[in-house]
mmCIF file of the N, C-alpha and C atoms, coordinates in Angstrom:
data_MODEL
# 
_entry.id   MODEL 
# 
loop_
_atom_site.group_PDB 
_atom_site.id 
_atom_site.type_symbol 
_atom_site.label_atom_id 
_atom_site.label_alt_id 
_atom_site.label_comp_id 
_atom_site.label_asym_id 
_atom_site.label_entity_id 
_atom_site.label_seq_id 
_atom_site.pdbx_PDB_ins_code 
_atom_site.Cartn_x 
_atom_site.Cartn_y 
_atom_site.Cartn_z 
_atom_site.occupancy 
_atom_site.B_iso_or_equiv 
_atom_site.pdbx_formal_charge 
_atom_site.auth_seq_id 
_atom_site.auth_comp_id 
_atom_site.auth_asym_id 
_atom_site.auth_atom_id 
_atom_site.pdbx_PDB_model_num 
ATOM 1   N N  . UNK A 1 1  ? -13.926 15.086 41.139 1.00 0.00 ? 1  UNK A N  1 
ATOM 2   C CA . UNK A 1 1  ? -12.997 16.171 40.879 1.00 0.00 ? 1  UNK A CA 1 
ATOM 3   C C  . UNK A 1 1  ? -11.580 15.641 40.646 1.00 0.00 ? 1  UNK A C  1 
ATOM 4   N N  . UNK A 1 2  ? -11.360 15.035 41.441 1.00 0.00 ? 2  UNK A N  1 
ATOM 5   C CA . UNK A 1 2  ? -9.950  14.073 41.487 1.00 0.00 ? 2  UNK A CA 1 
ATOM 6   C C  . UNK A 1 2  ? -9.741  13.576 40.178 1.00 0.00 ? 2  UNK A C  1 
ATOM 7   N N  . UNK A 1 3  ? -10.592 13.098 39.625 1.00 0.00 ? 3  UNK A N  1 
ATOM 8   C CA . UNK A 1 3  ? -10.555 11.832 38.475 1.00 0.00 ? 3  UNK A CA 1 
ATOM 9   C C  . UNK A 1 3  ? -10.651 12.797 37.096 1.00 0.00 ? 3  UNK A C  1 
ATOM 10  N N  . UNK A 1 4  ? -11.312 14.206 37.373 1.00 0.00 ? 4  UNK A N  1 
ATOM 11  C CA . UNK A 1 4  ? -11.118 14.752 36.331 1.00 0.00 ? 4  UNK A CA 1 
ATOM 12  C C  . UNK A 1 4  ? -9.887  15.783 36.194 1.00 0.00 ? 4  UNK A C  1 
ATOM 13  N N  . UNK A 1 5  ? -8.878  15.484 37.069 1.00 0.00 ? 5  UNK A N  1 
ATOM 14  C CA . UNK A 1 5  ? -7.499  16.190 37.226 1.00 0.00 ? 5  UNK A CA 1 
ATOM 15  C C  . UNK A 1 5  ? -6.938  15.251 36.603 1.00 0.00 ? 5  UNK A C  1 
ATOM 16  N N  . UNK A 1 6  ? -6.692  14.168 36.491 1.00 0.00 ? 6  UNK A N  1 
ATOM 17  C CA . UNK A 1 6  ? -6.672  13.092 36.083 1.00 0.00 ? 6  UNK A CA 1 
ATOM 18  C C  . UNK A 1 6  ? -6.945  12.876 35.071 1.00 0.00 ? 6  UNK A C  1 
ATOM 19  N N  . UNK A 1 7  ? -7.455  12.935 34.612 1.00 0.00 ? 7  UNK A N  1 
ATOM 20  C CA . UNK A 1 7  ? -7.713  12.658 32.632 1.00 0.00 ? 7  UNK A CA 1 
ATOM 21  C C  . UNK A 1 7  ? -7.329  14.010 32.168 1.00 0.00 ? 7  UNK A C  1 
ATOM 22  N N  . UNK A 1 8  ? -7.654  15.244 33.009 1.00 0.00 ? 8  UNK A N  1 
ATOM 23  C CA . UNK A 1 8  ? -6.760  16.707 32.226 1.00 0.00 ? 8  UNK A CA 1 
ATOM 24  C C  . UNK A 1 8  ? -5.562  15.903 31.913 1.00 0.00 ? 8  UNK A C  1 
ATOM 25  N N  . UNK A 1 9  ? -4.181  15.846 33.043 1.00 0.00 ? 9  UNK A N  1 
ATOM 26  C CA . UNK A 1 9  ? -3.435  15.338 33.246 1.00 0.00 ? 9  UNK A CA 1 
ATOM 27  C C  . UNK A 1 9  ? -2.969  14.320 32.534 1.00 0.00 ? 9  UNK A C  1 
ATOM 28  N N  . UNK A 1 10 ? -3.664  13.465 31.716 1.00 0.00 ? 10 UNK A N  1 
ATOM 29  C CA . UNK A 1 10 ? -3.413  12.432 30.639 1.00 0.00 ? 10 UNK A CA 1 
ATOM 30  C C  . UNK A 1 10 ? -3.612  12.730 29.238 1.00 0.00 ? 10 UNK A C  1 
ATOM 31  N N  . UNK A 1 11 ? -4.468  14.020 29.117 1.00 0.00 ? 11 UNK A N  1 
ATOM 32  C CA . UNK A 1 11 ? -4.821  14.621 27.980 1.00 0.00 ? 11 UNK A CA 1 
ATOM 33  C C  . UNK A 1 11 ? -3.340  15.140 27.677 1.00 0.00 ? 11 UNK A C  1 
ATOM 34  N N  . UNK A 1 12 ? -2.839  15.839 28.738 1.00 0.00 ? 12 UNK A N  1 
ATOM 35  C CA . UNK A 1 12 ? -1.752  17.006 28.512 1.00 0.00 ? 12 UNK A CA 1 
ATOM 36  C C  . UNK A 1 12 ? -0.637  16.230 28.069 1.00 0.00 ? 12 UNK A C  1 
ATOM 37  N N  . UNK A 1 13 ? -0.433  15.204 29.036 1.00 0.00 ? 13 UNK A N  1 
ATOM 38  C CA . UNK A 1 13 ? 0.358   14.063 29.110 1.00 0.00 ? 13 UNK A CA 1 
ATOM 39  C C  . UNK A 1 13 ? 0.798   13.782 27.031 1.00 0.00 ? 13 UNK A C  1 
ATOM 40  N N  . UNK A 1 14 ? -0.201  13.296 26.741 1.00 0.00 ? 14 UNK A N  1 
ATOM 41  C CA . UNK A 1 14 ? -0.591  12.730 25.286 1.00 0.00 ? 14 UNK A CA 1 
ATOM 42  C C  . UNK A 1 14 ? -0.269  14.064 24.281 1.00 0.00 ? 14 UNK A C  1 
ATOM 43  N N  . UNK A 1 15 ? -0.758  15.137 24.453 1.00 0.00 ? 15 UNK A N  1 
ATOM 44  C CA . UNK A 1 15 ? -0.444  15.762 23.576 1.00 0.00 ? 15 UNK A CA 1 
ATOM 45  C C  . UNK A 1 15 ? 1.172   16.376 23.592 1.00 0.00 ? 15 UNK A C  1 
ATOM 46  N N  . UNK A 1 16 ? 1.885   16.591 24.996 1.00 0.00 ? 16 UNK A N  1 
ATOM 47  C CA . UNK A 1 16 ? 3.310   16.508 24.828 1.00 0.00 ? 16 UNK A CA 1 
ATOM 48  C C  . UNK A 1 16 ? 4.201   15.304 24.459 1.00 0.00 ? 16 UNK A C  1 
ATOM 49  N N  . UNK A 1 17 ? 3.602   14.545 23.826 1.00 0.00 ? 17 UNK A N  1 
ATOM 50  C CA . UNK A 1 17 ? 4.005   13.389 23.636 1.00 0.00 ? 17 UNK A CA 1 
ATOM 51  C C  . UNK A 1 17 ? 3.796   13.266 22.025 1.00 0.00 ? 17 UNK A C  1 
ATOM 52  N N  . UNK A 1 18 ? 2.905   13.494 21.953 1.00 0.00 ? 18 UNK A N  1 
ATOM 53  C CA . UNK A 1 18 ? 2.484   13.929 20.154 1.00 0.00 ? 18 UNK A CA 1 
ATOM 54  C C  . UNK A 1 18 ? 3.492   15.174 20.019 1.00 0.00 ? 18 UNK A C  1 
ATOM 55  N N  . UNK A 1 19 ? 3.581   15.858 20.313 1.00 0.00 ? 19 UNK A N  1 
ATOM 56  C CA . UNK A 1 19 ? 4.200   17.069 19.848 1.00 0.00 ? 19 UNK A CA 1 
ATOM 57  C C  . UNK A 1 19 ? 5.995   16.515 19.884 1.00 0.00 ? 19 UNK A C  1 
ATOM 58  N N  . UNK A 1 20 ? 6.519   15.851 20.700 1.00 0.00 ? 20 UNK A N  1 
ATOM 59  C CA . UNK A 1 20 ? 7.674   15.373 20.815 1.00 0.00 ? 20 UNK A CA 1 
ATOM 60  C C  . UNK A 1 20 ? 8.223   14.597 19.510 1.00 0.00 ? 20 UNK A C  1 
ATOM 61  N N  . UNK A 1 21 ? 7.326   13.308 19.242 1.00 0.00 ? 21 UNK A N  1 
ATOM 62  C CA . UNK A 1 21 ? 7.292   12.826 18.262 1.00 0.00 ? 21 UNK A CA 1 
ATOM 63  C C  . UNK A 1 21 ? 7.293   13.502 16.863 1.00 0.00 ? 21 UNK A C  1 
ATOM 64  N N  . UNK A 1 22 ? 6.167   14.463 16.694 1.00 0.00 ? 22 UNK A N  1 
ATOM 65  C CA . UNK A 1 22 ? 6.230   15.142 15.067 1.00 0.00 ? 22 UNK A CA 1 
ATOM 66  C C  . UNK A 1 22 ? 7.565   16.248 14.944 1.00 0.00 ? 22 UNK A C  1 
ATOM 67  N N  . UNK A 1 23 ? 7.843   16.754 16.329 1.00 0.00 ? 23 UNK A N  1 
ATOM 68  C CA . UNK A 1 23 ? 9.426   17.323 16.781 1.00 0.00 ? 23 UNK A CA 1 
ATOM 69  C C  . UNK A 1 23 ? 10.287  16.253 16.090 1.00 0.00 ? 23 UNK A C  1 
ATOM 70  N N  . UNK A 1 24 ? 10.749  15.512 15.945 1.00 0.00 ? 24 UNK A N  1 
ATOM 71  C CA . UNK A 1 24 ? 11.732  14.711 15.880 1.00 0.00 ? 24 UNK A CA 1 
ATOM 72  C C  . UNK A 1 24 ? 11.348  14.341 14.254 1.00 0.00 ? 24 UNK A C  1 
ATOM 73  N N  . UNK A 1 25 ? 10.250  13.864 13.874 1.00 0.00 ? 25 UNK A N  1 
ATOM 74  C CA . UNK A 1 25 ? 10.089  13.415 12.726 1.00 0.00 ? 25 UNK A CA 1 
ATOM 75  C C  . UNK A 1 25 ? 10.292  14.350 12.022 1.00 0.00 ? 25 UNK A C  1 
ATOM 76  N N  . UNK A 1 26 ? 10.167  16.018 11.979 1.00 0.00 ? 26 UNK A N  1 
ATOM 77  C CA . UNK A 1 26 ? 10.310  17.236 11.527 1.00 0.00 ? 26 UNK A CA 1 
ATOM 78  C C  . UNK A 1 26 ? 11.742  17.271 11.364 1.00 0.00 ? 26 UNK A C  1 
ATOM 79  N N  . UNK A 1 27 ? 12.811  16.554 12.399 1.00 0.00 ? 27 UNK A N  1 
ATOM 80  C CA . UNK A 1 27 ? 14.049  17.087 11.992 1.00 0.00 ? 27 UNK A CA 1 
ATOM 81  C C  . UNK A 1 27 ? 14.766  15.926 11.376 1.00 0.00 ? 27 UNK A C  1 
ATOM 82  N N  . UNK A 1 28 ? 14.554  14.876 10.994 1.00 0.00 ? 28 UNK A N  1 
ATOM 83  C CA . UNK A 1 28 ? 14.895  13.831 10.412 1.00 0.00 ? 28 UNK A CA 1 
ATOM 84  C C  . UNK A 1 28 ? 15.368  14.448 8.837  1.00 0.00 ? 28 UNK A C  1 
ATOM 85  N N  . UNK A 1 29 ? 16.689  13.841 8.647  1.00 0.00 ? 29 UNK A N  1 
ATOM 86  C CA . UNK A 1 29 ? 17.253  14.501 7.410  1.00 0.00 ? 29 UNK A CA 1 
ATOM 87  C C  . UNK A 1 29 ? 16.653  14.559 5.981  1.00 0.00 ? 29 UNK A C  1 
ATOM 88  N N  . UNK A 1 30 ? 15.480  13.466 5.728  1.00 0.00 ? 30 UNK A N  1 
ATOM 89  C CA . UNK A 1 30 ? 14.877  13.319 5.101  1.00 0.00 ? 30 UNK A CA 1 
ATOM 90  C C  . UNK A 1 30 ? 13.452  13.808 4.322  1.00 0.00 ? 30 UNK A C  1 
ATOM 91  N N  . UNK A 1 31 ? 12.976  14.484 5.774  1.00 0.00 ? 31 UNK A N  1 
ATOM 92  C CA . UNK A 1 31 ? 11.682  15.193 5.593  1.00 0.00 ? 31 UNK A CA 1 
ATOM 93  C C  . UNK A 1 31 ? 11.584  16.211 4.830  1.00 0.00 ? 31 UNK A C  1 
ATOM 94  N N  . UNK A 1 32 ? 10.263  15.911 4.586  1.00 0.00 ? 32 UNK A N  1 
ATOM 95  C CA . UNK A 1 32 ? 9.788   16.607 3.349  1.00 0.00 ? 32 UNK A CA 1 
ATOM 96  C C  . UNK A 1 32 ? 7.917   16.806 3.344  1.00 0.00 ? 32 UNK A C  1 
ATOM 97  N N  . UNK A 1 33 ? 7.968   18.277 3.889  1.00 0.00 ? 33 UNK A N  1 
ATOM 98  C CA . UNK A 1 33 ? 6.397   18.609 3.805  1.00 0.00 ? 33 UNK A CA 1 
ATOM 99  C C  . UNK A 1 33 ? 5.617   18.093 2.980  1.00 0.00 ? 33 UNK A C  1 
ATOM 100 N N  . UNK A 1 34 ? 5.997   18.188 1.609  1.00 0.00 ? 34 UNK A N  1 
ATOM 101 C CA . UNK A 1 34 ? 5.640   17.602 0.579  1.00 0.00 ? 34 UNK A CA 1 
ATOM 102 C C  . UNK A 1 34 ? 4.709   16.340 0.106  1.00 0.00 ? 34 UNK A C  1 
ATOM 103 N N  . UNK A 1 35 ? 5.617   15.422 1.166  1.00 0.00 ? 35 UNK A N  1 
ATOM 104 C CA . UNK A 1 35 ? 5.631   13.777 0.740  1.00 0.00 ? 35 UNK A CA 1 
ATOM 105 C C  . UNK A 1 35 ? 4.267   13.518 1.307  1.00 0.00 ? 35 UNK A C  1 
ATOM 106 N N  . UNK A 1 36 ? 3.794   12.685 0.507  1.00 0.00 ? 36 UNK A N  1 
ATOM 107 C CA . UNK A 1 36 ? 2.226   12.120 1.421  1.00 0.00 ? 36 UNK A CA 1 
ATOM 108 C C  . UNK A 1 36 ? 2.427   11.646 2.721  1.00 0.00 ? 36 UNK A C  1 
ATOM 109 N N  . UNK A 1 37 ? 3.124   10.817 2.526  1.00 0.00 ? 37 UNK A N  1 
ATOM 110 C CA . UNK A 1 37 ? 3.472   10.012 4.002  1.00 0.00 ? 37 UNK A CA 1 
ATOM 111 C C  . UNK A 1 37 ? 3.708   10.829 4.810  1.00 0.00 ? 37 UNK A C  1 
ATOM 112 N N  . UNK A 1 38 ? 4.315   11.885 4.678  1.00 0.00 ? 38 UNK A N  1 
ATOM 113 C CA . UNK A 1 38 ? 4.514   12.811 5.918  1.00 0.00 ? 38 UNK A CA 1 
ATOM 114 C C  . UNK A 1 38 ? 3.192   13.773 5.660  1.00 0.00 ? 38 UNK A C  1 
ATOM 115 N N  . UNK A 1 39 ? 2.411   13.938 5.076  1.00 0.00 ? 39 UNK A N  1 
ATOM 116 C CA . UNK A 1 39 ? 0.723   15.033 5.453  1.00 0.00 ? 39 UNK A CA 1 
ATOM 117 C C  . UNK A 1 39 ? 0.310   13.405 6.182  1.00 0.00 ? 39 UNK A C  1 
ATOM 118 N N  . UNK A 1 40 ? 0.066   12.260 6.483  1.00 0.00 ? 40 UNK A N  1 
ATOM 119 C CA . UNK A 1 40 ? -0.756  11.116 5.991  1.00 0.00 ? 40 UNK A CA 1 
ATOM 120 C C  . UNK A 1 40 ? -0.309  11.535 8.079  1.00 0.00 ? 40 UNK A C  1 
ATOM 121 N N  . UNK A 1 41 ? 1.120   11.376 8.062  1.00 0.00 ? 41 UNK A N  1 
ATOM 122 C CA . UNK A 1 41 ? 1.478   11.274 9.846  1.00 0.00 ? 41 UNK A CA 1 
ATOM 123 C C  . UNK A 1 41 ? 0.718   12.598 10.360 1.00 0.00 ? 41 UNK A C  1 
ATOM 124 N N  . UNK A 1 42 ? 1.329   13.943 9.917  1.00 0.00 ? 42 UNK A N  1 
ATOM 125 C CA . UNK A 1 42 ? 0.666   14.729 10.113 1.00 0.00 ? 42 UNK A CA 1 
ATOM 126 C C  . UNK A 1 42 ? -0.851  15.042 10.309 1.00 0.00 ? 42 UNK A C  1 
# 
């Protein structure tokens, strides 16, 4: 039970961490839905 609080907990971990990152890459002056490279990160 423990161990699977624990990987929840690292799951959640990871995906606020993904979401932080495409946050930031989203506001970069440059971006552009458009561009492959940005669907390719996406």
């Amino acid at each position: 039970r423990e161990l699977l609080q624990r990987i929840r907990d690292i799951r959640s971990s990871e995906r606020n961490l993904y979401q932080q990152v495409t946050d930031i890459y989203a506001t970069a002056i440059d971006y552009d839905p458009r561009n492959d490279i940005t669907r390719q990160f996406f």
